[in-house]
MOPAC internal coordinates of N, CA, C and O (Angstrom, degrees):
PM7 1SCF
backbone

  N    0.0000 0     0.00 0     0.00 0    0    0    0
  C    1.4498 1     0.00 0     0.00 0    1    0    0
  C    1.5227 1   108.74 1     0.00 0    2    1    0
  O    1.2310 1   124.17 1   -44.96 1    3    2    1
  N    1.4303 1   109.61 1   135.04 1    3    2    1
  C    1.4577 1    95.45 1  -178.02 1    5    3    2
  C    1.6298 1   106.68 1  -110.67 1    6    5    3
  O    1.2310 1   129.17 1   -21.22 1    7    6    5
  N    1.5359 1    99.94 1   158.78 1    7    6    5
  C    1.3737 1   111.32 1   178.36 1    9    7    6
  C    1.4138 1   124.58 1    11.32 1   10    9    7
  O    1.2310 1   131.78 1   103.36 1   11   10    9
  N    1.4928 1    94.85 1   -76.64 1   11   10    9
  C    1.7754 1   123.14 1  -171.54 1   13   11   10
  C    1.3993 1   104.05 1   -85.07 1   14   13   11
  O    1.2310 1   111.59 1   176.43 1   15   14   13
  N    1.2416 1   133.46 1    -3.57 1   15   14   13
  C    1.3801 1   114.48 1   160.63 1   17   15   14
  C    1.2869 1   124.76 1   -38.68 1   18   17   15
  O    1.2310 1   107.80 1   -33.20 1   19   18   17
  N    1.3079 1   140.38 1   146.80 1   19   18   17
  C    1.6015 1   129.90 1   128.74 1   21   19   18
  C    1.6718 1   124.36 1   -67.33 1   22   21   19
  O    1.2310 1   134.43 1   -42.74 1   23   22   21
  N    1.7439 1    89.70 1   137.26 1   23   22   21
  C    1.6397 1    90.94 1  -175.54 1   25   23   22
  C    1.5426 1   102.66 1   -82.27 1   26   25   23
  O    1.2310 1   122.44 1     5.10 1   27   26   25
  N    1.4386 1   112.94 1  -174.90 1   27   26   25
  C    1.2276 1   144.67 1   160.22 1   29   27   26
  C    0.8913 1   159.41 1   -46.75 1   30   29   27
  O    1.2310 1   110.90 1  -148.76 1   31   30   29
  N    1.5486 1   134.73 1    31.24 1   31   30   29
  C    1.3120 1   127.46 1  -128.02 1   33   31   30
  C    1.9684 1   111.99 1  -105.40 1   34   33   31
  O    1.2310 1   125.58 1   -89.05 1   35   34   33
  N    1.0165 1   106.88 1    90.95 1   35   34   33
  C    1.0968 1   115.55 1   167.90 1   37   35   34
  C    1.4705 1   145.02 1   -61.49 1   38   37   35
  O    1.2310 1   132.10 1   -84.57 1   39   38   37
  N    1.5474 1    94.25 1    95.43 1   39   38   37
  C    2.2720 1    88.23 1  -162.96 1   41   39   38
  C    1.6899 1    89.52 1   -98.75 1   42   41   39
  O    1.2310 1   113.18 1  -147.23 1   43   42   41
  N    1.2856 1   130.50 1    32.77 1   43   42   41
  C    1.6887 1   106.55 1  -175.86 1   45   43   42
  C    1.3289 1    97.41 1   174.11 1   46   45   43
  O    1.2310 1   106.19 1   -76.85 1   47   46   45
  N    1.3429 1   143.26 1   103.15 1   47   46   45
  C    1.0862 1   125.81 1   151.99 1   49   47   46
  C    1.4385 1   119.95 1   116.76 1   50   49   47
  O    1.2310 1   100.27 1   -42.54 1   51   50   49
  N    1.1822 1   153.35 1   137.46 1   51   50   49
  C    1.5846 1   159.53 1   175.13 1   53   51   50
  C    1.6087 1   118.09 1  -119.32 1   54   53   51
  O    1.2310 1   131.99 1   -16.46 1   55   54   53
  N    0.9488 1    94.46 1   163.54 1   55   54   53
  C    1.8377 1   104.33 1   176.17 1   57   55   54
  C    1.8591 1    93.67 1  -142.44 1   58   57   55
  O    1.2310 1   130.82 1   -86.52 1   59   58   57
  N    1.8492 1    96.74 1    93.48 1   59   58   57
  C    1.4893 1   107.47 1   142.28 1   61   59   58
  C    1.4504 1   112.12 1  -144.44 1   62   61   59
  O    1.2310 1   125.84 1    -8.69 1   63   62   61
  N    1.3434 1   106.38 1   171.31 1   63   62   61
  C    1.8329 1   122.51 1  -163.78 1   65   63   62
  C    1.3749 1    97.04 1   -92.77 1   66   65   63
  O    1.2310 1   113.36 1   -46.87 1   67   66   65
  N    1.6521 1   130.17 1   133.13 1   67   66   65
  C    1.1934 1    99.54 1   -31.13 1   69   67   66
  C    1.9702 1   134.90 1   -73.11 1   70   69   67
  O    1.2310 1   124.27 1    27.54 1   71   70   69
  N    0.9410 1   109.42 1  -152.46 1   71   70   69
  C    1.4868 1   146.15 1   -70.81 1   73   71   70
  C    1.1529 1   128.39 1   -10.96 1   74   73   71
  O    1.2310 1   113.47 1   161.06 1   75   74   73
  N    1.8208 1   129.95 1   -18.94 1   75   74   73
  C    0.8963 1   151.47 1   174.22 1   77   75   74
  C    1.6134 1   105.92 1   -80.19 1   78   77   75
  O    1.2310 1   131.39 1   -57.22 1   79   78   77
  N    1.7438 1    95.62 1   122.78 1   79   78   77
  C    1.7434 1    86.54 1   172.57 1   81   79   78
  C    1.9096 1   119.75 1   -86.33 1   82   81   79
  O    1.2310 1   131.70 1   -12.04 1   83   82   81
  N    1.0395 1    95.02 1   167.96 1   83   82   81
  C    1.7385 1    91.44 1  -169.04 1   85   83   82
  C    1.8518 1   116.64 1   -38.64 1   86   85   83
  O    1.2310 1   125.63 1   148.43 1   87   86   85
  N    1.5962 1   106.78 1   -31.57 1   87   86   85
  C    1.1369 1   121.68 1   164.46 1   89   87   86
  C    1.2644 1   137.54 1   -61.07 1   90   89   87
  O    1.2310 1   121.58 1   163.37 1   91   90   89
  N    0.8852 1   114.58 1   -16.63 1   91   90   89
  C    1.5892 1   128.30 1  -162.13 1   93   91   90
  C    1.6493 1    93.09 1  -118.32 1   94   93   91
  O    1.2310 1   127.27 1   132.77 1   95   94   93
  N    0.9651 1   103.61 1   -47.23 1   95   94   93
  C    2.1849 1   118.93 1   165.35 1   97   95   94
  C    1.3877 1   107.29 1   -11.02 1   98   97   95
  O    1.2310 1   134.48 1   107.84 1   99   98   97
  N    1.4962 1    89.60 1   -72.16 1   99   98   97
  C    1.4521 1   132.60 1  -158.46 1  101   99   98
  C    1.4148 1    98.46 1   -78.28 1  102  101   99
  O    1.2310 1   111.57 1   128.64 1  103  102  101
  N    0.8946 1   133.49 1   -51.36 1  103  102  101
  C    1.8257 1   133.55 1  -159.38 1  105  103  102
  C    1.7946 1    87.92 1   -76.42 1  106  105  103
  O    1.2310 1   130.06 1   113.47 1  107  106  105
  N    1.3567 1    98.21 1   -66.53 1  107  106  105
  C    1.7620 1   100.65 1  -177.70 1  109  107  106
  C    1.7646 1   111.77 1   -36.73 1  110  109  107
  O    1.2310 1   117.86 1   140.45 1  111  110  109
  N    1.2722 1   121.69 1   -39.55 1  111  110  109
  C    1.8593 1   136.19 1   169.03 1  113  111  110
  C    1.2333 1    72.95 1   -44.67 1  114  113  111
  O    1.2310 1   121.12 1    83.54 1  115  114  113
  N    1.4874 1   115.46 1   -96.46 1  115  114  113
  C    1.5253 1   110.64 1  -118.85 1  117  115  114
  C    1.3449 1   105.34 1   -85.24 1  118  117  115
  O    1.2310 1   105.69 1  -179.60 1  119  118  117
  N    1.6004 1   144.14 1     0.40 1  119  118  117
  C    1.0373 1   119.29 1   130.39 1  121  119  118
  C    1.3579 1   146.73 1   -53.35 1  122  121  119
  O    1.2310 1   120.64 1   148.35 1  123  122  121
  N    1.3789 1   116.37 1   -31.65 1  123  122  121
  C    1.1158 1   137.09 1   142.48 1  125  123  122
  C    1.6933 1   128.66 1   -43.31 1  126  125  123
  O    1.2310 1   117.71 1   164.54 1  127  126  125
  N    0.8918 1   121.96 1   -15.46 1  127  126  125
  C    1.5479 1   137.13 1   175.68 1  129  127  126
  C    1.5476 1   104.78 1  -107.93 1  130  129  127
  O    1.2310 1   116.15 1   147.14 1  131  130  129
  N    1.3430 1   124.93 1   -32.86 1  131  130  129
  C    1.4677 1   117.19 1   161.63 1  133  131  130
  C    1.8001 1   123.42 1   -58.94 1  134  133  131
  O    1.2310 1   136.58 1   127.71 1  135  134  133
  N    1.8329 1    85.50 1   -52.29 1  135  134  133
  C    1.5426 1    69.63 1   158.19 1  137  135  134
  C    1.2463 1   138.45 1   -59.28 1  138  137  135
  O    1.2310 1   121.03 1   119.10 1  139  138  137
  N    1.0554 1   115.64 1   -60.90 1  139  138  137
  C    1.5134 1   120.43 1   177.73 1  141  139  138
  C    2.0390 1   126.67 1   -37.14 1  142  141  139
  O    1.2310 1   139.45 1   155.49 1  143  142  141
  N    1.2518 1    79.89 1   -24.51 1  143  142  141
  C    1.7381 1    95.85 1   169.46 1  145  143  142
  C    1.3471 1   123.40 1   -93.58 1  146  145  143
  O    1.2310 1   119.23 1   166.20 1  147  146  145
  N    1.3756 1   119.07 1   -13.80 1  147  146  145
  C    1.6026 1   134.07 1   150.24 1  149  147  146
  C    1.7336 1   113.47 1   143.44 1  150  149  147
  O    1.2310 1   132.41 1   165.49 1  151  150  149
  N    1.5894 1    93.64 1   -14.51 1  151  150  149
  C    1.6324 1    95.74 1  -165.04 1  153  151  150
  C    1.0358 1   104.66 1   -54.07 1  154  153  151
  O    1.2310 1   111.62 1   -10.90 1  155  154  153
  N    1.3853 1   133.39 1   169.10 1  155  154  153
  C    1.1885 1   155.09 1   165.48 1  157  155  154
  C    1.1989 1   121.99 1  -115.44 1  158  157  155
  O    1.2310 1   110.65 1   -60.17 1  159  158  157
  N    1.6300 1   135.19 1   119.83 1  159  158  157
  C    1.8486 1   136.87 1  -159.47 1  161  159  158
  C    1.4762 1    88.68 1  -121.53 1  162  161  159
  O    1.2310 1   136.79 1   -25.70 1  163  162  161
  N    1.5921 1    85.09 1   154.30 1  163  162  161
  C    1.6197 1   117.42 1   168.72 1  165  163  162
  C    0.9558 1   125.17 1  -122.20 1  166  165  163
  O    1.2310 1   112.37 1    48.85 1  167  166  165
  N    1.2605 1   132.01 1  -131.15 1  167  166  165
  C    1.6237 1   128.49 1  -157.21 1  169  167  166
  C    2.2049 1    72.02 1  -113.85 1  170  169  167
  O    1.2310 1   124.71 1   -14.57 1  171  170  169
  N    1.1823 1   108.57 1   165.43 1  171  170  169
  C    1.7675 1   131.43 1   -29.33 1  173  171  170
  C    1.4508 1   126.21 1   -69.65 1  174  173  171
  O    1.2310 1   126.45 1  -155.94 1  175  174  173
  N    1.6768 1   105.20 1    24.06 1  175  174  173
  C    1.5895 1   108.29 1   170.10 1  177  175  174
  C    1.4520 1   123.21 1  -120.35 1  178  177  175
  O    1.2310 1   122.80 1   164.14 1  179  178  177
  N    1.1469 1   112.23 1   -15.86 1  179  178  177
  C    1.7633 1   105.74 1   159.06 1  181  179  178
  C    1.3455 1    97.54 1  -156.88 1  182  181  179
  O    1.2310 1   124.15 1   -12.32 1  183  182  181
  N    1.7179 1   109.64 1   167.68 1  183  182  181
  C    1.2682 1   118.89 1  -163.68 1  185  183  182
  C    1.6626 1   110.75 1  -138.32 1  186  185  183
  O    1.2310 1    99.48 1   -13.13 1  187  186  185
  N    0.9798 1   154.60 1   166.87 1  187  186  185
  C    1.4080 1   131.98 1   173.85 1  189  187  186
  C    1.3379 1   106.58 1  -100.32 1  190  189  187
  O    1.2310 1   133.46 1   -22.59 1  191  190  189
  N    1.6915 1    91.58 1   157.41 1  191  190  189
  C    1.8330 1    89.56 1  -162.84 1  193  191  190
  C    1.6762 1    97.45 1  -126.43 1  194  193  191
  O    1.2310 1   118.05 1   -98.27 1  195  194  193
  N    1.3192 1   121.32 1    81.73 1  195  194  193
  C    1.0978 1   116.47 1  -157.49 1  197  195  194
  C    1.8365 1   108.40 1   -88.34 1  198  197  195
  O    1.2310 1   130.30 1  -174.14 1  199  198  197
  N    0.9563 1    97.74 1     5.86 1  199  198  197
  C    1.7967 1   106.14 1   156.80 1  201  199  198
  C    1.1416 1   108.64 1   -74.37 1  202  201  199
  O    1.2310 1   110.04 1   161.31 1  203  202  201
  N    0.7878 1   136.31 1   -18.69 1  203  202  201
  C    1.6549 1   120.93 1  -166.49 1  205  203  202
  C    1.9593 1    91.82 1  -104.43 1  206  205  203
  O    1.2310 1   128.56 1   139.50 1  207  206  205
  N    0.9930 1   101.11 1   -40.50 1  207  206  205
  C    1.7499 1   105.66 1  -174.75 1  209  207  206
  C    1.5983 1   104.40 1   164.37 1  210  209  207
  O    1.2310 1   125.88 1    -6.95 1  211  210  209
  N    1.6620 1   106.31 1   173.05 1  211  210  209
  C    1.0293 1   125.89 1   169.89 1  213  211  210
  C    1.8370 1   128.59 1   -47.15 1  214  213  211
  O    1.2310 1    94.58 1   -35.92 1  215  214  213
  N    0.9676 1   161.81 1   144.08 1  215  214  213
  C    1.3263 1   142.06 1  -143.08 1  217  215  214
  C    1.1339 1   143.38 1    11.92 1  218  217  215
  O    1.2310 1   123.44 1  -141.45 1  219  218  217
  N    1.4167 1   111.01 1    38.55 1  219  218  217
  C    1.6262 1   144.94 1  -162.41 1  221  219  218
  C    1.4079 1    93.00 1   -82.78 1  222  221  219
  O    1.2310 1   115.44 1   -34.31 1  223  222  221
  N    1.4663 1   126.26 1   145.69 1  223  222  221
  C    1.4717 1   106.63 1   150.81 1  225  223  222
  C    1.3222 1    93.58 1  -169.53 1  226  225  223
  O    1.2310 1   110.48 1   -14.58 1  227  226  225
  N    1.5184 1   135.50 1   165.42 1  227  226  225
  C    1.6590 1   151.92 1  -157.33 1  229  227  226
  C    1.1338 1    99.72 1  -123.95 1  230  229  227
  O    1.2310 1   117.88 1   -60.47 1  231  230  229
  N    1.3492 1   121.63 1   119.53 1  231  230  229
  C    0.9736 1   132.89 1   178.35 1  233  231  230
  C    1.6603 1   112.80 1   -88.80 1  234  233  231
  O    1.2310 1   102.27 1   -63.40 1  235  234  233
  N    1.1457 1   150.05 1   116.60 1  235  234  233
  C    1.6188 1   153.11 1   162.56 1  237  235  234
  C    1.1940 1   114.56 1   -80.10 1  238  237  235
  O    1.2310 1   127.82 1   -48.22 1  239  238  237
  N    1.4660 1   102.56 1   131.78 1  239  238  237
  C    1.8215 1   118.71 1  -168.57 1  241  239  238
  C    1.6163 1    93.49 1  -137.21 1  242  241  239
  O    1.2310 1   112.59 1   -98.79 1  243  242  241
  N    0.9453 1   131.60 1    81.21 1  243  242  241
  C    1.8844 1   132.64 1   172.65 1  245  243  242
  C    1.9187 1    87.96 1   -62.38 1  246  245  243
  O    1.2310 1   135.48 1   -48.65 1  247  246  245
  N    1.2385 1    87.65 1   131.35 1  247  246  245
  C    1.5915 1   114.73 1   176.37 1  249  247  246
  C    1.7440 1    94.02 1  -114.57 1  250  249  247
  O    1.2310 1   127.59 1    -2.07 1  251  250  249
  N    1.2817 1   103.00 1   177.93 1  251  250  249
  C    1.6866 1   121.33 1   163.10 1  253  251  250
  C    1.2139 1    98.52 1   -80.72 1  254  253  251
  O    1.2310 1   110.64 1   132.60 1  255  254  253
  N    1.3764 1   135.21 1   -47.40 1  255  254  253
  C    1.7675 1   115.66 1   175.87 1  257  255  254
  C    1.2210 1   128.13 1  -122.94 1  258  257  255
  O    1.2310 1   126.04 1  -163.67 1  259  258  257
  N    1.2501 1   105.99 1    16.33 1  259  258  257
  C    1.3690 1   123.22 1   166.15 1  261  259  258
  C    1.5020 1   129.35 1  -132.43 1  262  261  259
  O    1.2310 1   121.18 1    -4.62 1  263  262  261
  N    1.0213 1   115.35 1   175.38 1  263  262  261
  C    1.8079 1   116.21 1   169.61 1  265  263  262
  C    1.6624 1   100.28 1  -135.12 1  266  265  263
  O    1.2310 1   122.48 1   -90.42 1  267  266  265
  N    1.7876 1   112.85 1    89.58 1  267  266  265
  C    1.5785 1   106.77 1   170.06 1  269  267  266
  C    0.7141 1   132.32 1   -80.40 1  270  269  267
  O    1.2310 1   115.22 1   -13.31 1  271  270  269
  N    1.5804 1   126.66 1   166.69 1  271  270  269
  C    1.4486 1   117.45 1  -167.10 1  273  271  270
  C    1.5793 1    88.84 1  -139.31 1  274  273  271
  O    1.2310 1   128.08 1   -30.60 1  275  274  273
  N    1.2928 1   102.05 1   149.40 1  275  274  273
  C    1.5054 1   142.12 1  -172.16 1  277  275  274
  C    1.8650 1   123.13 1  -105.83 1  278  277  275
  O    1.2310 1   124.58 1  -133.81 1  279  278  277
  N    1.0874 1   108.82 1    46.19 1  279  278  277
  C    1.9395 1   104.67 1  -166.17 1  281  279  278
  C    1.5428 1    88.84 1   -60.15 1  282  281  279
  O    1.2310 1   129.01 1   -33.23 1  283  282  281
  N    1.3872 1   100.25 1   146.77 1  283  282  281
  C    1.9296 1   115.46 1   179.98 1  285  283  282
  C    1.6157 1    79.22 1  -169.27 1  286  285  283
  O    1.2310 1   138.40 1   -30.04 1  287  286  285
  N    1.6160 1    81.95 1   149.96 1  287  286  285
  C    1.7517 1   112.68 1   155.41 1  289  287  286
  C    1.5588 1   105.51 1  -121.97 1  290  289  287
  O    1.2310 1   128.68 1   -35.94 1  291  290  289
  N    1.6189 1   100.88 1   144.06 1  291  290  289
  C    1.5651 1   118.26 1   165.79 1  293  291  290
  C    1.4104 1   106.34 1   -74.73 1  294  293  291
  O    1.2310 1   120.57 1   -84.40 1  295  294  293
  N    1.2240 1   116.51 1    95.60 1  295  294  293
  C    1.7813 1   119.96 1   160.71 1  297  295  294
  C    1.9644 1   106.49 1   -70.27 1  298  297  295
  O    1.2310 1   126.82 1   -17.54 1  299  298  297
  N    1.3937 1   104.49 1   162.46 1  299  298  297
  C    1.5421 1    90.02 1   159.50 1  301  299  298
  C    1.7368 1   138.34 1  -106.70 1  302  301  299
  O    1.2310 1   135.85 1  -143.94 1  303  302  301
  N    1.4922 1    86.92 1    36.06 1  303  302  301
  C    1.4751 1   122.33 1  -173.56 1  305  303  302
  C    1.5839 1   115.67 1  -139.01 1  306  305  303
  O    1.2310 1   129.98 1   172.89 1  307  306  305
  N    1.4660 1    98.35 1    -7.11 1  307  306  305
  C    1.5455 1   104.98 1  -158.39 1  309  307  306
  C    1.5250 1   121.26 1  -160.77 1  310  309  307
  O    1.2310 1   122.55 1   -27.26 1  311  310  309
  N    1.4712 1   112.72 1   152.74 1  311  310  309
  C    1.3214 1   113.05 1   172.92 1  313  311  310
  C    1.4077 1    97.47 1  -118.08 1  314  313  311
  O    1.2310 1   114.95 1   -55.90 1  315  314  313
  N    1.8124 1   127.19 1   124.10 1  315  314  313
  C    1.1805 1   111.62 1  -176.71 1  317  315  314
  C    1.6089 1    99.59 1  -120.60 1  318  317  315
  O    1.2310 1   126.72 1   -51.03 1  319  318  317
  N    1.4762 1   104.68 1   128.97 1  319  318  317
  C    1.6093 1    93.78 1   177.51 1  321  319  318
  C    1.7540 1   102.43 1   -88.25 1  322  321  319
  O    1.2310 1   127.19 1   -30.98 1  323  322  321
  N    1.4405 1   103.78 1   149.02 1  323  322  321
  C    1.5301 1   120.61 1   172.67 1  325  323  322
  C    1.5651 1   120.72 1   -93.77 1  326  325  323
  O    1.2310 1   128.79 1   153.36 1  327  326  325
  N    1.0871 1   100.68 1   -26.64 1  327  326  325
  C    1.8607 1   108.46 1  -168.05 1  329  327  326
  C    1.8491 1    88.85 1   171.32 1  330  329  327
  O    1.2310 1   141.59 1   -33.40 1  331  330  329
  N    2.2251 1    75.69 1   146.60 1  331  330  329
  C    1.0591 1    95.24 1   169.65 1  333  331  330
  C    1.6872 1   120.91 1  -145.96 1  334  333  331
  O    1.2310 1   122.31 1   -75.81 1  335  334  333
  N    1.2222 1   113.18 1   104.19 1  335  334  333
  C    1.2143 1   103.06 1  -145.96 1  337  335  334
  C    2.1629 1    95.50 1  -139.11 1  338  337  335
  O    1.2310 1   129.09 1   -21.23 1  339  338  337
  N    1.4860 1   100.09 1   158.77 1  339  338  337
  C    1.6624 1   113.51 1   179.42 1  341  339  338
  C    1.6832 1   104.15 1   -90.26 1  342  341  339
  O    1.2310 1   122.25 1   -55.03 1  343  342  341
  N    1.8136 1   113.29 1   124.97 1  343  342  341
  C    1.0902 1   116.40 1  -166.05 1  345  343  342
  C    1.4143 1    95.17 1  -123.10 1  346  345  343
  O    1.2310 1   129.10 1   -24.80 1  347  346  345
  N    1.3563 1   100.07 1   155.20 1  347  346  345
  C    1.7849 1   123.44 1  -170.87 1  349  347  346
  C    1.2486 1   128.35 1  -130.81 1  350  349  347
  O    1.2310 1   128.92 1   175.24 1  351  350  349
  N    1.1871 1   100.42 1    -4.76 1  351  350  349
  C    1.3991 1    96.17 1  -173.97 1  353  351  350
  C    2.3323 1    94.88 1  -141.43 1  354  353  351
  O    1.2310 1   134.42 1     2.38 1  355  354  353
  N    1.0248 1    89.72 1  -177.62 1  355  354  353
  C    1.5156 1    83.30 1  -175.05 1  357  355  354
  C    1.8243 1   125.04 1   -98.07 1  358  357  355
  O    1.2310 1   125.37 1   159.51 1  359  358  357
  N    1.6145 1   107.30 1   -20.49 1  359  358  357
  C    1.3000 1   121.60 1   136.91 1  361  359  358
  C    1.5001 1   117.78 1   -40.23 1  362  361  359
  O    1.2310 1   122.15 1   -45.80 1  363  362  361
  N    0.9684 1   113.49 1   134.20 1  363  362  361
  C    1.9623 1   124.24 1   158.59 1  365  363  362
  C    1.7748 1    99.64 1   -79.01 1  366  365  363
  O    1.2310 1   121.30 1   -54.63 1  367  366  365
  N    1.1781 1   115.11 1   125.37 1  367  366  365
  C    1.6656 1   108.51 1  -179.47 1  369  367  366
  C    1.5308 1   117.47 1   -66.83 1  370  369  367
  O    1.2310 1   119.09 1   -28.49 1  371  370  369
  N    1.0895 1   119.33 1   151.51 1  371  370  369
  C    1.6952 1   113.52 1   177.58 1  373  371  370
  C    0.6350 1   110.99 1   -34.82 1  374  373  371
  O    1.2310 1   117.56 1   105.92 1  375  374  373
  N    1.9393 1   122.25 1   -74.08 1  375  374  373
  C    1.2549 1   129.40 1  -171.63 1  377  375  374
  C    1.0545 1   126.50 1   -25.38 1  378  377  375
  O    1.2310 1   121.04 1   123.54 1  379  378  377
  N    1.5954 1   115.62 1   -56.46 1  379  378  377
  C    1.1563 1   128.37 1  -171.26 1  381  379  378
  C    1.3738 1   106.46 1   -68.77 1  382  381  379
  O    1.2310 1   109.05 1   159.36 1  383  382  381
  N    1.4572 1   138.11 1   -20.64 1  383  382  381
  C    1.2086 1   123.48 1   179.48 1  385  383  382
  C    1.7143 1   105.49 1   -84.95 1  386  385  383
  O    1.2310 1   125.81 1   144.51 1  387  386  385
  N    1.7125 1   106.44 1   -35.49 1  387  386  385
  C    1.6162 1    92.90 1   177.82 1  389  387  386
  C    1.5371 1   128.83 1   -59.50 1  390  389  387
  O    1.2310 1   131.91 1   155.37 1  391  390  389
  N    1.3468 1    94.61 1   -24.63 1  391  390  389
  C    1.9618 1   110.86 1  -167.92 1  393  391  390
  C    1.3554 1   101.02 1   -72.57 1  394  393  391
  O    1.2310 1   123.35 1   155.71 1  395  394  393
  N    1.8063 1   111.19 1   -24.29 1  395  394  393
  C    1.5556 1   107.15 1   176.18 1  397  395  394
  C    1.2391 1   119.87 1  -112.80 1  398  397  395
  O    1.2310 1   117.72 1  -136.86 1  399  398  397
  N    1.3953 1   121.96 1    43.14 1  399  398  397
  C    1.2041 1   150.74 1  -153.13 1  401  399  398
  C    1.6870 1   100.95 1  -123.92 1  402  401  399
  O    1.2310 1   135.46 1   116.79 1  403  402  401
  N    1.4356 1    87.70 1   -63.21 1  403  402  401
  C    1.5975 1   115.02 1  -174.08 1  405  403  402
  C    1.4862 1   102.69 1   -72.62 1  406  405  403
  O    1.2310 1   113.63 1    89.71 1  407  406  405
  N    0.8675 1   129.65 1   -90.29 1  407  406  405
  C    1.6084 1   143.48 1   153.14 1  409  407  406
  C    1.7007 1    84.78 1    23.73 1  410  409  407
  O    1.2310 1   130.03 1    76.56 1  411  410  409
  N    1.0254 1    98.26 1  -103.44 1  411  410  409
  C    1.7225 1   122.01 1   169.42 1  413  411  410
  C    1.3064 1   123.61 1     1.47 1  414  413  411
  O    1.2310 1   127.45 1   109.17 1  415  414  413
  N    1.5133 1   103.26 1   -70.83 1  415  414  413
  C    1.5503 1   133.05 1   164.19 1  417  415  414
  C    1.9635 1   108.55 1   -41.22 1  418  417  415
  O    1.2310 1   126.59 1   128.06 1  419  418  417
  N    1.0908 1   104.94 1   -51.94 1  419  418  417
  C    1.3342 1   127.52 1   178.23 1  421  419  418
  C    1.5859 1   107.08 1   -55.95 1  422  421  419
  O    1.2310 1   139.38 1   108.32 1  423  422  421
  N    1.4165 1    80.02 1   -71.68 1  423  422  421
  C    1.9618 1    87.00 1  -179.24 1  425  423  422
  C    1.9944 1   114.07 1   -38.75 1  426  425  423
  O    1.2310 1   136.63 1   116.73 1  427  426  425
  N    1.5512 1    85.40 1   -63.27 1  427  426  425
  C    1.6965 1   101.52 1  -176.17 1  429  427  426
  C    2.1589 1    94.12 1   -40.17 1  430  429  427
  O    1.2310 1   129.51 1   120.84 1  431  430  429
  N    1.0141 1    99.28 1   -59.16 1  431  430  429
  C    1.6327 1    99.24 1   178.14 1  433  431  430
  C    1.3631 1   118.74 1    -5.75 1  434  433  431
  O    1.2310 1   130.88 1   113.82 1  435  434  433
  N    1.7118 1    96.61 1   -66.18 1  435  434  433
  C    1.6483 1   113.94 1  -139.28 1  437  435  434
  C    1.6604 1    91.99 1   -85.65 1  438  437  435
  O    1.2310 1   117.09 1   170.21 1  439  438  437
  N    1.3230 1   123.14 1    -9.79 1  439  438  437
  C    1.5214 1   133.75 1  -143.47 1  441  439  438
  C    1.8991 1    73.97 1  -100.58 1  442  441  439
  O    1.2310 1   120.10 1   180.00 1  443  442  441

């Protein structure tokens, strides 16, 4: 990681194999390492999720039996993941948007 990267900040959730296959591991890294180096992704790997808040966005990880999802906000110090969870249907579930609602709320707190 260099210098100017943004780190990691994890309030919910991990990406290791299993549940994640070695593929999905790996793809989830190195999107994850783009962010952190400043890039900014679009569809077909993240989308903005402006329910949850302002620099919200879902990250997509196609597995062999799943399709994961990645909630993160762009801090300007930071990549913070919110949830990380296996999705099924093409809706994001409430829950999942309130839990990263709160999360959020929380975070903004400590800041």
């Amino acid at each position: 990681m260099d210098s100017q990267d943004k780190p990691l900040i994890w309030l919910h959730g991990q990406v290791k194999s299993p549940p994640f296959s070695s593929k999905a591991r790996l793809e989830a890294g190195y999107l994850l390492r783009l962010l952190q180096s400043g890039d900014s992704l679009s569809l077909p790997w993240s989308r903005p999720m402006p329910a949850i808040g302002s620099r919200c966005h879902g990250l997509r990880i196609n597995d062999a039996e799943h399709t994961w999802r990645l909630i993160y906000r762009v801090e300007p110090d930071a990549v913070v993941i919110l949830e990380v969870f296996g999705k099924k249907t093409q809706t994001t579930p409430r829950q999942v948007i309130d839990i990263c609602k709160q999360r959020l709320r929380q975070y903004e707190s400590l800041q």
